[in-house]
C-alpha positions in Angstrom: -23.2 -4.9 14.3 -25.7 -2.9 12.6 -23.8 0.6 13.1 -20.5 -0.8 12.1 -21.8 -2.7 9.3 -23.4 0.9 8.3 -19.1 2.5 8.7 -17.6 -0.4 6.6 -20.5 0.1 3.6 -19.2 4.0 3.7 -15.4 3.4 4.0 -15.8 0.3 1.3 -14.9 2.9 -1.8 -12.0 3.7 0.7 -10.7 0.2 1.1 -10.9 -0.3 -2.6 -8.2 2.1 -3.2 -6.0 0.6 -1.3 -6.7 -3.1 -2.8 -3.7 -3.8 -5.0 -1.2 -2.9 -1.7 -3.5 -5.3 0.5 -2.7 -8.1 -2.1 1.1 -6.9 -2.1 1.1 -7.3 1.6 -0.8 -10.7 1.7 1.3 -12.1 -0.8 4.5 -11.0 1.0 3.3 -12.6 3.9 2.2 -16.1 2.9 5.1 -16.1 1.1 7.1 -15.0 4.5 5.0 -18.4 6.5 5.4 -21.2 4.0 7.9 -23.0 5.8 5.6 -23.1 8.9 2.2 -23.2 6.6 2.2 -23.7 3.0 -1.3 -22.7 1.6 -0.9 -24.0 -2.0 -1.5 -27.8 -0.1 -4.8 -27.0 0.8 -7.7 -27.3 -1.7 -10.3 -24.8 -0.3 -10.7 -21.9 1.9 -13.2 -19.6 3.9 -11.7 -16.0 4.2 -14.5 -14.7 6.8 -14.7 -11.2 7.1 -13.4 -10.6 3.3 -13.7 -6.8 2.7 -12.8 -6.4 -0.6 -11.4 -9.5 -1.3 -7.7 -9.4 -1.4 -6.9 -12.0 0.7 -9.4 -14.2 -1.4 -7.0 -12.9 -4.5 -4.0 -14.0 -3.6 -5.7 -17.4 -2.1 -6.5 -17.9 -6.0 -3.2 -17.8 -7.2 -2.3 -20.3 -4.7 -4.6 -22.5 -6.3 -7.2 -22.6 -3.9 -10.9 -22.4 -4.6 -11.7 -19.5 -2.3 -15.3 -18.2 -0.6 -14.8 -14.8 0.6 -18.0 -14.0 3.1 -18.5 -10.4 4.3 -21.7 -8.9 6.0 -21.2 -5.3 4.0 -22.8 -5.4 0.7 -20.2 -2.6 -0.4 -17.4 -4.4 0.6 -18.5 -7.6 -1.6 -19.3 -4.9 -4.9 -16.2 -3.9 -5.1 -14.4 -7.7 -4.1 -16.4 -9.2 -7.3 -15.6 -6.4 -9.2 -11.7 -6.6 -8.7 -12.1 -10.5 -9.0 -12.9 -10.0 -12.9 -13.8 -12.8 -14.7 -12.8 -16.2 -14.0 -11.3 -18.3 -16.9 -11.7 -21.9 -17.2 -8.9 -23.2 -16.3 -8.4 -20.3 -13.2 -9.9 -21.7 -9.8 -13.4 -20.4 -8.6 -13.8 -17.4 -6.1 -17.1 -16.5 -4.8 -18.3 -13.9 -2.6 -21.3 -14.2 -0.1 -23.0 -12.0 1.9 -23.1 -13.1 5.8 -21.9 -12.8 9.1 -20.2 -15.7 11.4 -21.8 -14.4 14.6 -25.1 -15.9 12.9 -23.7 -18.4 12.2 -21.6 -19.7 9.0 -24.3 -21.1 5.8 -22.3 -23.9 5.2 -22.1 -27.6 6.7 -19.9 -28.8 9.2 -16.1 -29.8 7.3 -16.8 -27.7 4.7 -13.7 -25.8 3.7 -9.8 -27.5 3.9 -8.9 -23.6 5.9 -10.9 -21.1 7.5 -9.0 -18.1 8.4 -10.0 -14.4 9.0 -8.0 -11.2 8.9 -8.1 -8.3 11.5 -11.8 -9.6 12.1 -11.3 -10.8 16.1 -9.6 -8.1 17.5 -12.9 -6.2 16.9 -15.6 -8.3 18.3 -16.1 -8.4 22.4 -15.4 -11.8 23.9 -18.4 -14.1 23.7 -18.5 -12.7 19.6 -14.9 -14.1 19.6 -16.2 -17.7 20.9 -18.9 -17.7 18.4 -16.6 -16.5 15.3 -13.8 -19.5 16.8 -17.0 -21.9 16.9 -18.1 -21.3 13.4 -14.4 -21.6 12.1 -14.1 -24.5 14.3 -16.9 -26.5 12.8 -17.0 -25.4 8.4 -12.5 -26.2 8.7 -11.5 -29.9 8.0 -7.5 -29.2 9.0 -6.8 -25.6 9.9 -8.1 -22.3 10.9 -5.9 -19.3 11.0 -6.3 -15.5 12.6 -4.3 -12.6 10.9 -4.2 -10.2 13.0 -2.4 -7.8 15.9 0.0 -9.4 18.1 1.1 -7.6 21.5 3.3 -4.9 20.9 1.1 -1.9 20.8 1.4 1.5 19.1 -0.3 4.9 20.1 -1.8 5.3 16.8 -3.4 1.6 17.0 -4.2 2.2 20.4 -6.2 5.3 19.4 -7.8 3.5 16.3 -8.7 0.8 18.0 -10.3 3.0 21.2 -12.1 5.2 18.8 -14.0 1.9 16.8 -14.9 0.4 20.1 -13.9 -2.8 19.4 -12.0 -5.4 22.1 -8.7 -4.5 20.8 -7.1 -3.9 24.4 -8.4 -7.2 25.8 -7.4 -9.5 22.8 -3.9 -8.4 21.9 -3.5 -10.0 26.0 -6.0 -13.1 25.5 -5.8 -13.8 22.2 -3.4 -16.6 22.9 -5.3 -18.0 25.8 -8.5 -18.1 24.2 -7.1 -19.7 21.1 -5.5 -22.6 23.5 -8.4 -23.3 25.5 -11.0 -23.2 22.3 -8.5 -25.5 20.2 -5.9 -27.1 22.4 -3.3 -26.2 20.4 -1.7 -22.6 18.7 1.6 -22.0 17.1 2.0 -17.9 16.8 4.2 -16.9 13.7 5.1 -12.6 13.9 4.5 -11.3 10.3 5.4 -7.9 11.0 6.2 -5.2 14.1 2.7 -5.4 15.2 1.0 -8.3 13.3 1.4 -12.2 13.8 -0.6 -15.2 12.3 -2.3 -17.1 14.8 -2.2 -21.5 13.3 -4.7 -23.7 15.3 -4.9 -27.3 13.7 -8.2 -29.3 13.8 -8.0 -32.5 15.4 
């Protein structure tokens, strides 16, 4: 962890450029799986692996009173930063330093959703248990992955080889894993290359 957490504090500056299209994109898609999931009935969620924080934005406009928990301290600058100020009558969002693979600081039930976006397709197989574990335990009725589904392009495929992640072995496990770790999994595509993995908690 330590030399990617060192990449993601350098490329943070980069990711916040690119913050109000993450939030476009986010929006468009929970707005694309309502039928299947509709967010605004949940009450709180954990976005682990937050970056900058979009996901967590557009979680607060649904209503939600939103943790976003990161391990790079430059991600979670410029997530509080581009949170603003929360009125009164807005919902909270907080941000907290941390990393799932050590395990989540909160108790067991914690959060109505857990959900994390393009985390798991860059940790190697027993990280993935862990991070399922943790999401597992802190969600009282769903946990959700956002992240690449099976159909593969060159320039992913050379992304994903040059950060050294598992990317190869979880766009073909992905759904396996899920099913064996929580028994159930419904798979809704959210773009060419994307899809939103649903387990329920029993």
């Amino acid at each position: 962890m330590g030399k990617k957490l060192f990449v993601f504090n350098k490329i943070a500056i980069v990711y916040g450029l690119f913050f109000n299209w993450q939030v476009g994109n986010y929006r468009y898609i929970l707005n694309n799986v309502k039928d299947e999931l509709d967010f605004s009935t949940y009450r709180s969620v954990i976005d682990i692996g937050c970056g900058t924080g979009a996901l967590c934005k557009v979680f607060q406009e649904y209503g939600l009173e939103v943790t976003g928990l990161d391990p790079a301290e430059a991600m979670l600058a410029i997530a509080t930063k581009k949170a603003g100020k929360i009125e009164p009558n807005e919902p909270f969002i907080r941000f907290i330093r941390g990393d799932a693979l050590n395990g989540l600081p909160f108790r067991k039930r914690s959060f109505d959703l857990a959900i994390t976006s393009y985390v798991a397709h860059g940790l190697m197989p027993k990280e993935r248990l862990i991070l399922y574990n943790e999401m597992k335990r802190v969600a009282r009725h769903t946990v959700v992955l956002l992240d690449y589904n099976e159909h593969r392009s060159l320039i992913s495929d050379i992304a994903e080889w040059l950060e050294g992640g598992d990317y190869f072995n979880f766009i073909g496990n992905i759904r396996d894993e899920l099913m064996q770790q929580f028994g159930n999994l419904k798979v809704i595509n959210t773009g060419k290359r994307s899809a939103m993995y649903i387990c329920k908690i029993d």
